[in-house]
C-alpha angles and dihedrals in degrees: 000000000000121000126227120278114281126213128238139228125251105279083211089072092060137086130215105265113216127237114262111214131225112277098219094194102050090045085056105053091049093059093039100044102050099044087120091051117071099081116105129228111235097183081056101049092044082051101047095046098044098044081041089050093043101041089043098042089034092053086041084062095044098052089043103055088032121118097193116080097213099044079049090051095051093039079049091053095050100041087051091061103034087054087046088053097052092045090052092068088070078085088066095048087066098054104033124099093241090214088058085060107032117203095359091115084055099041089047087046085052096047105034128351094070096029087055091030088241102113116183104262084065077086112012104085092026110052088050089067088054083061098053118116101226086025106066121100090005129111093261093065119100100203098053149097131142093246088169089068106048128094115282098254092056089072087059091047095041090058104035090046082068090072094069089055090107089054099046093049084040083064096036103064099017106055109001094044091054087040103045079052089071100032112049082188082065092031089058089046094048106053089033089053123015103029098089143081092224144130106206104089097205101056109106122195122245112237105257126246140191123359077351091068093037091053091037095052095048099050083045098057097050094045094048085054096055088047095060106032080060090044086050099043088051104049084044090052086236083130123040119243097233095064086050099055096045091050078049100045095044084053090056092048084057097044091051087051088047095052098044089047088055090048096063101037097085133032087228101214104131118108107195100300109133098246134208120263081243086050093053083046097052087036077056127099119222119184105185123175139305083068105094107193096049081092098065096043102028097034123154093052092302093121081071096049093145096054094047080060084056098043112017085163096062116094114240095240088066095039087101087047091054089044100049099051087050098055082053094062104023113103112239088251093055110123077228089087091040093078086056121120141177096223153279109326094054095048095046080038086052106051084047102060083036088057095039094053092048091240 
């Protein structure tokens, strides 16, 4: 769902960044070196979902029915980033010839996109525009804002806005959803503004059409359905509140990862230029071993977020792979080591000192 506007910065305090030009070699090497990798693993992607699905709802069941607060909170914890995990694949689903992976949109639907009311057309439709080569950084992208640029207390808000993620989707497919059905004036609003998992508060959906509406009426339906069966059981004390506020809390716990992951994917410094595909790799943000907790926070091959710019075919199980046998060929002064970082703290640390300077 889109995010509030966020200001920016004084144009004054900034100086003209200059173009980067394609790096042929290292483009080259990217294409020629992972042929044999853009098949999916299907017994991968079943496994991960499904131990994802059990630990997350399991934990969740186990922080709900707990009476002891810390065996809820760390029940709570584990549950937040199984869960994270298993969301995260809604980033796949995007990229993946379905007909490599029969029936995984469905299973991940079932599992986790309705469950979670983030069915899967919140991103299909929407992720594939970030890729786009004149589209990324733009305004037309839906995944961007130059967040490097804003004024310091937009990266707070940015991150803490993200809590309230459950809620909104509570409303969006609970009441909005039954109600747009009966008003096409709502119903336009609806799917044009708050129908995407997106940044950029001025993207706008496009109506579907086709196998898209089928698909998304369907997912709609049975999402609507969960969202308010879980509004009703709860005002009818059916269900008891407390089970409500920990799925709720946990929700917000993903939401807040997620939205300090995707802080820190890119630099952020592009202001609308249509930039070079070694421009987006370099704007990327790539987090390879030997840091350690970049699986928990950046799980599913976005630690190597750069590289999946590079290379958006390539499945995430064989992104270290690919990363791996491109570090073995790449000279030390390639731009492919420059979207490189240690971890977390230096790149937050990073976008900060780069709002607080104006630049």
């Amino acid at each position: 769902m889109n995010t509030i506007t966020l200001e920016r910065a004084g144009a004054a305090a900034r100086p003209a960044r200059l173009p980067i030009a394609d790096d042929k070699a290292m483009l080259k090497a990217a294409a020629e070196l992972t042929r044999d990798l853009v098949k999916p693993n299907a017994g991968i992607y079943w496994a991960d979902l499904i131990g994802s699905s059990l630990v997350g709802y399991g934990a969740l069941a186990v922080a709900i029915l707990s009476g002891t607060l810390w065996v809820a909170i760390v029940a709570g914890i584990v549950a937040v980033l199984a869960l994270y995990r298993g969301m995260s694949m809604i980033h796949e689903l995007t990229h993946v010839k379905h007909a490599s992976l029969p029936g995984f949109r469905t299973g991940w639907n079932a599992l986790i996109g309705v469950p979670m009311m983030i069915p899967s057309f919140m991103y299909e439709g929407v992720h594939n525009l970030h890729h786009a080569k004149t589209r990324y950084g733009t305004a037309e992208d839906p995944e961007y804002l130059p967040l490097a640029l804003m004024k310091p207390w937009t990266l707070p808000v940015f991150i803490l806005v993200s809590a309230l993620a459950p809620i909104g989707l509570l409303i969006r497919f609970g009441v909005l959803a039954p109600l747009s059905a009966l008003s096409p004036a709502l119903r336009e609003t609806v799917i044009a503004r708050y129908s995407a998992l997106s940044i950029n508060p001025q993207f706008r959906r496009r109506m579907p059409q086709g196998d898209e509406k089928a698909r998304w009426d369907m997912l709609e339906t049975v999402t609507a359905i969960w969202a308010l069966a879980l509004i009703v059981t709860t005002v009818t004390g059916v269900l008891p509140l407390k089970a409500v506020l920990v799925f709720l809390a946990v929700g917000s716990g993903v939401a807040l990862i997620n939205q300090v992951r995707t802080l820190v994917a890119h630099l952020w410094e592009n202001e609308g230029e249509v930039m070079t595909v070694t421009a987006q790799y370099l704007d990327s943000v790539n987090v390879p071993p030997p840091a350690l907790l970049p699986v928990l926070w950046a799980p599913i091959g976005l630690r190597y977020h750069a590289l999946h710019h590079l290379l958006p075919g390539v499945p995430y199980h064989a992104l270290a792979e690919a990363h791996r046998r491109l570090s073995d060929v790449l000279e030390p002064d390639s731009p492919y080591y420059k979207a490189n970082y240690r971890g977390l703290p230096g790149l937050v640390g990073k976008i900060a000192t780069a709002t607080m300077r104006g630049r």
